[in-house]
N, C-alpha and C positions, 0 to 999 in steps of 0.2 A: 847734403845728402840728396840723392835722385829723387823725385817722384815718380810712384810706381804707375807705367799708365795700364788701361786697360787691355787685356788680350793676355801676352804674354805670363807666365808666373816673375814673382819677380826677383824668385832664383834663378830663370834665364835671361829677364830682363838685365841683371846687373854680373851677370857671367858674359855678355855675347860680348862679341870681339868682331874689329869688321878687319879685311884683311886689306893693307896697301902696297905687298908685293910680293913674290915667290913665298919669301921668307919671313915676314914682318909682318907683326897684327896690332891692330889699334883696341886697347878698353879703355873702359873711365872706369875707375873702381870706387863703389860706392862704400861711404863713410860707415852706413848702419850694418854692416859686417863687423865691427870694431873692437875690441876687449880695451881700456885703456889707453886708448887713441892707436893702437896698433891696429893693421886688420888681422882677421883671422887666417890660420896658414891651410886650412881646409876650404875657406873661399878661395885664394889664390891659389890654389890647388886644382880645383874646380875651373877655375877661369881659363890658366893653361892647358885644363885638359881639353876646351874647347877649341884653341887654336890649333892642339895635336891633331885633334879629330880631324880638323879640316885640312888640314896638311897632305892629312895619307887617306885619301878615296877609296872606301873598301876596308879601312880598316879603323874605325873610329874611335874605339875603346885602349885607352890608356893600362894595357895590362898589368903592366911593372914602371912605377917611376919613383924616382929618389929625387929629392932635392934639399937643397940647404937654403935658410934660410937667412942670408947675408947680412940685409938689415932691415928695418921697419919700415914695410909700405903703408902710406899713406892715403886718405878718399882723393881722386883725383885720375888724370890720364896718367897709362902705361903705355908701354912698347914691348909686345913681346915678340922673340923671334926664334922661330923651329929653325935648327940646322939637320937637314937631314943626316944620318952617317950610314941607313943600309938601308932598302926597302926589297926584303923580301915575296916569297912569294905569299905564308902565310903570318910572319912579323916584321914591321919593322922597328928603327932606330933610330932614334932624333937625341941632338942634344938642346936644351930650352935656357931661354934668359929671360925676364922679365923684369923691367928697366922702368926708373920715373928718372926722368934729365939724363943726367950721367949718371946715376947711381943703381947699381947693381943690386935688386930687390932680394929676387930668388934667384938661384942658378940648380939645373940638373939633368939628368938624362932620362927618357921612359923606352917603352916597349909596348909595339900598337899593334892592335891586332881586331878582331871581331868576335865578339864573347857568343854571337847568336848562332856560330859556324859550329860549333860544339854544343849547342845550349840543354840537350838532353843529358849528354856524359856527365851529370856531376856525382860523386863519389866521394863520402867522408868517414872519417873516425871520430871526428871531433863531435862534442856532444855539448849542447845548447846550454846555454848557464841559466841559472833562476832567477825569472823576474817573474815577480806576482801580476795579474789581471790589471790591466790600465786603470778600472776604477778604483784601485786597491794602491793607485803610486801615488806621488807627490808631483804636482802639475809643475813647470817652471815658470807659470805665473804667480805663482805662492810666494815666487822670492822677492828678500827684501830688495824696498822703492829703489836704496841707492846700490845696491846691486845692479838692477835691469838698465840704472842711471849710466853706467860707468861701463857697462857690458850692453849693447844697442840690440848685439849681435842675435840677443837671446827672445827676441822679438819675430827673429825671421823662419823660427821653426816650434812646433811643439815638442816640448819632452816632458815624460813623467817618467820620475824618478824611483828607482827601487823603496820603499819606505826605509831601509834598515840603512839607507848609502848617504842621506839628507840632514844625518844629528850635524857636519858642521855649519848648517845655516841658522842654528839657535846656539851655536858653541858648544855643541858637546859633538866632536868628530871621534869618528870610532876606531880610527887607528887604521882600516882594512885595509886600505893599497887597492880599494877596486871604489867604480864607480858605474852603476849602469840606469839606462834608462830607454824608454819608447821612445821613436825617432818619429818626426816627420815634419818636411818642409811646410811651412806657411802657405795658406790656402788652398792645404791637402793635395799640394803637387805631388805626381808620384814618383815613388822612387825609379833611378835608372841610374845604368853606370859613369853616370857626369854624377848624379849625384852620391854617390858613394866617394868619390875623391872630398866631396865635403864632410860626407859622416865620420869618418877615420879619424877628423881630428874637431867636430863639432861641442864634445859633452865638456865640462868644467875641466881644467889639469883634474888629475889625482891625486895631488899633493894636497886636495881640498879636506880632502880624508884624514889627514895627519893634523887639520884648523889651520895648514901653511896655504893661508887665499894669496891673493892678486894675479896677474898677470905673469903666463909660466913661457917666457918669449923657445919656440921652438928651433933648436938648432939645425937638426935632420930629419926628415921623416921619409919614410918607405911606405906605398901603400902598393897594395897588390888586388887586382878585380878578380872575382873568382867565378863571378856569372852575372844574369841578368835578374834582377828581383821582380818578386812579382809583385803588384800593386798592392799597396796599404801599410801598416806600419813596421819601419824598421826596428829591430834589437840593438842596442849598444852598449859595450861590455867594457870600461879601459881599464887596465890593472897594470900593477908597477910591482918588483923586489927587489928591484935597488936605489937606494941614494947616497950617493958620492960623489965626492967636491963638487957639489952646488951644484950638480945636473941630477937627474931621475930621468928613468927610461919609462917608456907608457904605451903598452900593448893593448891594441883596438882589436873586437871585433865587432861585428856586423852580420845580422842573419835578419832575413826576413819572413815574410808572414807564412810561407811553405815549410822553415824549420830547414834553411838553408846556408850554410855560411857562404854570404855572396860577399865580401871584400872583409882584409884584416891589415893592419896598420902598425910601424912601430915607430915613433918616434924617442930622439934625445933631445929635452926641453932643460931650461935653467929653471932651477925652482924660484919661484916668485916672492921677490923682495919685500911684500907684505903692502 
C-alpha cells in the first residue's frame, strides 16, 4: 500500500494518473481501496475518470460511462487508455481499457462533457429518501475489527449508517433491499464530480440486508453525473428488487448537502459467496 504524502487528499493521491501518450495513461492502484483482495469498482471508476477528464480539454466530467468489470484488479501499476470515438462540440465520446500486463481489468465507454456549463438548470421530481441526523446513525468505525480487516477500503471515507439498515452487523438483517448512509471522503475532501464516480458504488452490496456478507464482485455498472455538489456531506441511498441466478441489481443514489440529486448508479453484481 502507498503512503499517503502531504498536500494532496489521498483520494487524488491514489486516483492521479500521469499520461505517456495521446492515448495512454500510467496509475499505480493502491491496495487500501480493497474488499477481499479485490479493489473497489468505484475507485477504478474514479481513476478512469481521471484519464477521461484529461483526454478531452473542456470537457472534464464523465457524464455517462458504462463499464464491465472483466476481472479483478489488483494494488499495483495499470495502463489505461482513452480511444477517442467523437468529440463534439458540447459531448464527447471515448471508449476506455484499463489494463495490468495483458489482462483486461475494466473495459467500457463514457460521455464527457462539462457539468458547470449548465450548473444552475437542475430540475427534479425525485424526492430525497430518509436518513436521520448524522448524530442519530451508526459511524462505519463501529464495524467489527475483522470487517474493517478484510475490507481496507472502509478506512478511506466516512459513513454513518441509517440506524434501522446496520441489524446485519449483529446478525439480525432486516430483509429491506436498501442500504443508506452519509458520505464522505477521508480528511473531509470535498465532494466533486471525480468523486461521485466513487460514491455510486462506495457503501456495503445490499445483499448485506438479506445477512448475504462477503464480497459482491460487480459485473456492469452505469453511473450517470447529474451536476456539481456542493461541499459537505453526501446522501447514499443503494436498493435492489431483484435476485436471480446468483446476480442482484443495485440502484445508487447520491444527493447532496443542497437536497440535490447530483449522480445515480445501477449496477449487476454477483451475490457474494459468503
Amino acid at each position: 500500500m502507498s503512503t499517503h504524502p502531504a498536500g494532496p487528499s489521498r483520494f487524488d493521491h491514489d486516483t492521479a494518473v500521469t499520461r505517456l501518450d495521446a492515448t495512454t495513461w500510467r496509475a499505480e492502484l493502491d491496495g487500501g481501496w480493497s474488499v477481499l483482495g479485490g479493489l473497489n469498482g468505484g475507485y477504478l471508476l474514479a481513476t478512469l475518470g481521471r484519464a477521461l477528464g484529461e483526454a478531452f480539454p473542456g470537457k472534464p466530467h464523465a457524464l455517462a460511462t458504462s463499464v464491465h468489470y472483466v476481472s479483478a484488479a489488483t494494488e499495483g501499476p495499470a495502463t489505461l487508455e482513452v480511444v477517442p470515438l467523437r468529440d463534439g462540440g458540447r459531448v464527447a465520446s471515448a471508449q476506455v481499457l484499463l489494463r495490468q500486463g495483458d489482462d483486461v481489468r475494466v473495459a467500457g465507454t463514457a460521455s464527457l462533457g462539462d457539468l458547470a456549463r449548465d450548473a444552475d438548470d437542475v430540475r427534479t421530481t425525485a424526492t430525497p429518501f430518509d436518513l436521520p441526523p448524522r448524530e442519530r446513525c451508526v459511524a462505519n468505525t463501529a464495524a467489527p475489527a475483522e470487517l474493517r480487516e478484510v475490507a481496507p477500503l472502509m478506512q478511506r471515507f466516512a459513513m454513518l449508517f441509517h440506524p434501522e439498515h446496520v441489524g446485519w452487523a449483529v446478525g439480525e438483517p432486516n430483509h429491506s433491499g436498501e442500504l443508506s448512509a452519509w458520505f464522505r471522503l477521508e480528511g473531509e475532501r470535498e465532494p466533486d464530480p471525480l468523486a461521485l464516480l466513487l460514491a455510486v458504488d462506495a457503501l456495503p452490496p445490499v445483499t448485506f440486508t438479506f445477512g448475504t456478507l462477503g464480497w459482491a464482485p460487480t459485473l456492469e455498472l452505469t453511473a450517470h453525473l447529474r451536476a456539481i455538489p456542493v461541499p459537505g456531506w453526501l446522501r447514499i441511498r443503494h436498493a435492489t428488487r431483484n435476485i436471480a441466478g446468483g446476480l442482484f441489481e443495485e440502484d445508487c443514489e447520491v444527493w447532496d448537502e443542497a437536497g440535490r440529486l447530483v449522480a445515480q448508479g445501477r449496477q449487476l453484481a454477483r451475490l457474494p459467496r459468503g
